[in-house]
Biotite code that builds the C-alpha atoms (Angstrom):
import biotite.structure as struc

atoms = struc.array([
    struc.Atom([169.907, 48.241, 95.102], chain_id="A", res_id=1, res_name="UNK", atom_name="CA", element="C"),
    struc.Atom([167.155, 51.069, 94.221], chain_id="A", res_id=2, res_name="UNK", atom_name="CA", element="C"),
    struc.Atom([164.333, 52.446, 96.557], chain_id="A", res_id=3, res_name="UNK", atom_name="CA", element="C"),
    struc.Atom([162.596, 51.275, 94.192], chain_id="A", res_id=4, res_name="UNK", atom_name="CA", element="C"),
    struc.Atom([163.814, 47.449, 93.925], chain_id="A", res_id=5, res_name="UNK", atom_name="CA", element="C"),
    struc.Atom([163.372, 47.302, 97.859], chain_id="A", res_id=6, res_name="UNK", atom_name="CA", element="C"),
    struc.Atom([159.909, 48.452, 97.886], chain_id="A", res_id=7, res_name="UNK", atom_name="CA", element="C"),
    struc.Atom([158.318, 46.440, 95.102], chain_id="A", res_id=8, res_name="UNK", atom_name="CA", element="C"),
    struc.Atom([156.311, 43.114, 95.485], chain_id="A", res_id=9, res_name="UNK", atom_name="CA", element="C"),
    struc.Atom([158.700, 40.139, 96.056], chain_id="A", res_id=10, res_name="UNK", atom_name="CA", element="C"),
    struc.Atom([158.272, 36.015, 96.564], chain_id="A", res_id=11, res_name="UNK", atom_name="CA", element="C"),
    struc.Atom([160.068, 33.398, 97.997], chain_id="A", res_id=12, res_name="UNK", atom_name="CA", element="C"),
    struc.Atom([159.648, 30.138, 97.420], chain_id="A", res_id=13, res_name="UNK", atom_name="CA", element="C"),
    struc.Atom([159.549, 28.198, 101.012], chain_id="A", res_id=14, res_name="UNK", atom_name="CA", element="C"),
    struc.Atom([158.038, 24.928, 103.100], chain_id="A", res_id=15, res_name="UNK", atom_name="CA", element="C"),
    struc.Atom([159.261, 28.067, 105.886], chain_id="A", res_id=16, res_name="UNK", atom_name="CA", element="C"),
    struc.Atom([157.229, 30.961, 105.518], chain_id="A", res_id=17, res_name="UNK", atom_name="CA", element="C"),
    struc.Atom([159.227, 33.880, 104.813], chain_id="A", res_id=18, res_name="UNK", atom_name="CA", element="C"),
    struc.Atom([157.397, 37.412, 104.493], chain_id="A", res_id=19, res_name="UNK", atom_name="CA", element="C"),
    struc.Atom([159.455, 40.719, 103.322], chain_id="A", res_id=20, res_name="UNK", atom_name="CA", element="C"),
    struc.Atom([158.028, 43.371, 105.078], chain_id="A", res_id=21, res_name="UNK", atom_name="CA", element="C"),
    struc.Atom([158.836, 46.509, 104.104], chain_id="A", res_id=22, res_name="UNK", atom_name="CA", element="C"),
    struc.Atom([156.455, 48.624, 104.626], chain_id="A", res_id=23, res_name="UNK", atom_name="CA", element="C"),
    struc.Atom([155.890, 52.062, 106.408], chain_id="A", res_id=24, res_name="UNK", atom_name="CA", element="C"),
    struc.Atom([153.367, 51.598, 109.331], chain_id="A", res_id=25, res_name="UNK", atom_name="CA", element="C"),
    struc.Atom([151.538, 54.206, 110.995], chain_id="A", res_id=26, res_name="UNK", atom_name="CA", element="C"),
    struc.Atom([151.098, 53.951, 114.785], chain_id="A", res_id=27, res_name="UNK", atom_name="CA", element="C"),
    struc.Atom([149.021, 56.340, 115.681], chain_id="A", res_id=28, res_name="UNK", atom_name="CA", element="C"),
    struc.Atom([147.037, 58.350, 113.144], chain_id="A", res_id=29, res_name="UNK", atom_name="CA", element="C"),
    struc.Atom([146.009, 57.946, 109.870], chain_id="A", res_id=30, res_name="UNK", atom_name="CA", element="C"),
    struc.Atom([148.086, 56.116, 106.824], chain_id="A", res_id=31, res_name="UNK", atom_name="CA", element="C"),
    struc.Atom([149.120, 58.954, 104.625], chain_id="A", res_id=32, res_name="UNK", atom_name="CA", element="C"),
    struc.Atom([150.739, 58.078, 100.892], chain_id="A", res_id=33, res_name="UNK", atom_name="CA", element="C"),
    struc.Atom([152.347, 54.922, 100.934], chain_id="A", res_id=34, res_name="UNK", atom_name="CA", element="C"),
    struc.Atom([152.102, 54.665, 104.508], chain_id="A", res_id=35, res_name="UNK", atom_name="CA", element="C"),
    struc.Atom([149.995, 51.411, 106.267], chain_id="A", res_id=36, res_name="UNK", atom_name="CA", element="C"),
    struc.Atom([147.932, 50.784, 109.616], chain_id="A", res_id=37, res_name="UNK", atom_name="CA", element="C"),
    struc.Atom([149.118, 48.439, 111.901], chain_id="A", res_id=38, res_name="UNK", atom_name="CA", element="C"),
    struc.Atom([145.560, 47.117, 111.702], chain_id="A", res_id=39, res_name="UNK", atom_name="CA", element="C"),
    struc.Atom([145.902, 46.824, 108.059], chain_id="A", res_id=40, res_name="UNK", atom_name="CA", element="C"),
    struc.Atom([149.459, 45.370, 108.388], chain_id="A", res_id=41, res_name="UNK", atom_name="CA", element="C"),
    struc.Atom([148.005, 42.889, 110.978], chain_id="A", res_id=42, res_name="UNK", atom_name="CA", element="C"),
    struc.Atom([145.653, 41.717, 108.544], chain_id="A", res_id=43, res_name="UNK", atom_name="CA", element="C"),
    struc.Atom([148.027, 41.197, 105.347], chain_id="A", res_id=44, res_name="UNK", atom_name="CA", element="C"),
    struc.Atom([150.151, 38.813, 107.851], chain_id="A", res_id=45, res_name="UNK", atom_name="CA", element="C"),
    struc.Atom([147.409, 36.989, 109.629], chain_id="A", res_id=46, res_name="UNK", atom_name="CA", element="C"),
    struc.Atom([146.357, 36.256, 106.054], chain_id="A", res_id=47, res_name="UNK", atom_name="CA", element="C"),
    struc.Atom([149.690, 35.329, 104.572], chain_id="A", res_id=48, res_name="UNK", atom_name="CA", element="C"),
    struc.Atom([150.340, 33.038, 107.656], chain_id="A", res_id=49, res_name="UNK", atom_name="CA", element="C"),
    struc.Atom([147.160, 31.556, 107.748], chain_id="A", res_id=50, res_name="UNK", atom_name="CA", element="C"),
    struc.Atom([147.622, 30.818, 104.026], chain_id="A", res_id=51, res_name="UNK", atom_name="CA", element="C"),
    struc.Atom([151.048, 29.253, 104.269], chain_id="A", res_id=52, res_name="UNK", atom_name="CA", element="C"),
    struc.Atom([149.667, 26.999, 107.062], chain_id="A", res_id=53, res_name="UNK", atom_name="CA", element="C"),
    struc.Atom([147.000, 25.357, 104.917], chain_id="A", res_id=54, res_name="UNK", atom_name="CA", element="C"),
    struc.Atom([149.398, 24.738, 101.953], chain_id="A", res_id=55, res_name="UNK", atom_name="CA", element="C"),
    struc.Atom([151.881, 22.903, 104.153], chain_id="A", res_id=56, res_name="UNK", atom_name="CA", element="C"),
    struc.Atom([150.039, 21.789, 107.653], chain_id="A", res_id=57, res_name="UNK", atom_name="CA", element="C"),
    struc.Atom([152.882, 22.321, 109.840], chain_id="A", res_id=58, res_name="UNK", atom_name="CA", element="C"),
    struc.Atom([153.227, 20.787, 112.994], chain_id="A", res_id=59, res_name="UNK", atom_name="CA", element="C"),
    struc.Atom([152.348, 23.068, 115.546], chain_id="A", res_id=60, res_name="UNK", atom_name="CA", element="C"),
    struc.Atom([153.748, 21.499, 119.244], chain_id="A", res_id=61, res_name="UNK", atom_name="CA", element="C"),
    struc.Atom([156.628, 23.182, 120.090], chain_id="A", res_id=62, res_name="UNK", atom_name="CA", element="C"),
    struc.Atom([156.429, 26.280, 116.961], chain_id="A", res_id=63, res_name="UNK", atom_name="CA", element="C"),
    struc.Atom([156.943, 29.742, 117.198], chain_id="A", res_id=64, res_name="UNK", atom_name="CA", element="C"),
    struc.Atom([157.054, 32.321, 114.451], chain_id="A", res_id=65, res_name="UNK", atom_name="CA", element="C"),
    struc.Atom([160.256, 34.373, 114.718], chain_id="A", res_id=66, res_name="UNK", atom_name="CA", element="C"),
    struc.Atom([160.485, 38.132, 113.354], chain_id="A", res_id=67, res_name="UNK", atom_name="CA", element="C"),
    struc.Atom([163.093, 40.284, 112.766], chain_id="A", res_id=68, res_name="UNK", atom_name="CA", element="C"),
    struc.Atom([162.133, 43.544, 113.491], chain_id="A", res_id=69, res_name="UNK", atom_name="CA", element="C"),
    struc.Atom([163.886, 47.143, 112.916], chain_id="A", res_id=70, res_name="UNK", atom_name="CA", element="C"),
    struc.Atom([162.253, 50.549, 114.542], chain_id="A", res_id=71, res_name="UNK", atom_name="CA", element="C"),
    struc.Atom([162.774, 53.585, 112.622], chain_id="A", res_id=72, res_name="UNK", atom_name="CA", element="C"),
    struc.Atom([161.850, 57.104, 113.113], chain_id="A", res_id=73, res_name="UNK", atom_name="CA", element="C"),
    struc.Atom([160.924, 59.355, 110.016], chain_id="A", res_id=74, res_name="UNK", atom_name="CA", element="C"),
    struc.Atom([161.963, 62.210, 110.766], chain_id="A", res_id=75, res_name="UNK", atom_name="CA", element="C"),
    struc.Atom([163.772, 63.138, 107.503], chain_id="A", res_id=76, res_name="UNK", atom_name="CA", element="C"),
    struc.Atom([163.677, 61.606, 104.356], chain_id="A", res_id=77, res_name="UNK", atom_name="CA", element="C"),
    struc.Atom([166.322, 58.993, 105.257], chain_id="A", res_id=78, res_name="UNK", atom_name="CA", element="C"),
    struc.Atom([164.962, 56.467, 107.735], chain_id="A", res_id=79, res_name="UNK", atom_name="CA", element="C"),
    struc.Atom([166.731, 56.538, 110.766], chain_id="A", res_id=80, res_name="UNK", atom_name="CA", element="C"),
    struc.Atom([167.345, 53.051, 112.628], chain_id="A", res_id=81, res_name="UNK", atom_name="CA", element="C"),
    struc.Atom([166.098, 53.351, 116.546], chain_id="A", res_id=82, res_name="UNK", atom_name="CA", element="C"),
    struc.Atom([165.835, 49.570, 117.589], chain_id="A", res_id=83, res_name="UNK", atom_name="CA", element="C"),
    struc.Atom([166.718, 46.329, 115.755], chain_id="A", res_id=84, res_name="UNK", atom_name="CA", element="C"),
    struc.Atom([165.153, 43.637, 117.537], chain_id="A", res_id=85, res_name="UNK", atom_name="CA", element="C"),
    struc.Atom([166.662, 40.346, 115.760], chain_id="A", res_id=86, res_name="UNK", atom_name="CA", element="C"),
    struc.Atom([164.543, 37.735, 117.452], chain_id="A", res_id=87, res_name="UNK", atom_name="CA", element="C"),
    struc.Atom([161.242, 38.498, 118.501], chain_id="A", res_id=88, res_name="UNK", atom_name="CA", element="C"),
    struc.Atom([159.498, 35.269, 118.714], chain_id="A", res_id=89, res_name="UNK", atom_name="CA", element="C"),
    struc.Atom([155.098, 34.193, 118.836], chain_id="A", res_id=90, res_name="UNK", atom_name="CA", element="C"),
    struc.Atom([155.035, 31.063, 120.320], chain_id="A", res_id=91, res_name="UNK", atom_name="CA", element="C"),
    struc.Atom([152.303, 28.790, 118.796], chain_id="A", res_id=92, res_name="UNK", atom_name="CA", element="C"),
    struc.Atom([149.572, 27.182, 120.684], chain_id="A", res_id=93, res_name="UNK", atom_name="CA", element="C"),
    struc.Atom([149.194, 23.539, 120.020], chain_id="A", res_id=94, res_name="UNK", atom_name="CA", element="C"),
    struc.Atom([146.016, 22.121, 118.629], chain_id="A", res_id=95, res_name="UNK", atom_name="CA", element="C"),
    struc.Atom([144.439, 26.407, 118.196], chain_id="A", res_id=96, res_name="UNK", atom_name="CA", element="C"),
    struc.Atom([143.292, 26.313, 114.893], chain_id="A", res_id=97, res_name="UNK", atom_name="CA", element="C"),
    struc.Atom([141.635, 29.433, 115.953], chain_id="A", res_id=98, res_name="UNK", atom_name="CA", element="C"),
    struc.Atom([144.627, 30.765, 117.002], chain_id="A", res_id=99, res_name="UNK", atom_name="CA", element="C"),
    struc.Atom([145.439, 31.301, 113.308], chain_id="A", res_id=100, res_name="UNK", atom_name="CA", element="C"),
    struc.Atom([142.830, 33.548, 112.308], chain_id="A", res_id=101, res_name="UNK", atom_name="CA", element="C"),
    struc.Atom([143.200, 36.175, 114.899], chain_id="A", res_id=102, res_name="UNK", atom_name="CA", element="C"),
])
């Protein structure tokens, strides 16, 4: 598959929300190019998740969101893979509607 198929807009149809995430974040600095904030990141998901939730109205005892989540340093045009961390989990608070919207 292209650069160029991997970085365009995608959807998945799902009662589980599923988000691809591929995206170049900036930790500390400014966004440069194609390059995103991890403010502005935050924001997209909190959005998309908070969406999601008021389509379906999923039970929240017990629920966690579960990432996938691979570290990568650019230090050359190739990325290069630092960390894959396969289950990073949020748990959810029960009864926080609040919660969501943070």
């Amino acid at each position: 598959m292209s650069q160029a198929a991997l970085s365009s807009p995608q959807t998945v149809a799902s009662r589980l929300p599923t988000i691809l995430a591929r995206r170049e974040l900036v930790l500390i600095g400014e966004a440069v190019g194609d390059e995103e904030t991890i403010a502005a990141f935050k924001d997209d998901l909190v959005s998309a998740l908070s969406t999601w939730r008021s389509h379906f109205h999923p039970r929240d005892v017990g629920a966690s969101l579960k990432f996938g989540l691979t570290v990568t340093a650019l230090i050359s045009q190739t990325p290069l893979p630092l960390a894959y961390f396969s289950d990073v989990r949020i748990p959810v608070p029960p009864g926080n509607d609040g919660w969501w919207a943070k």
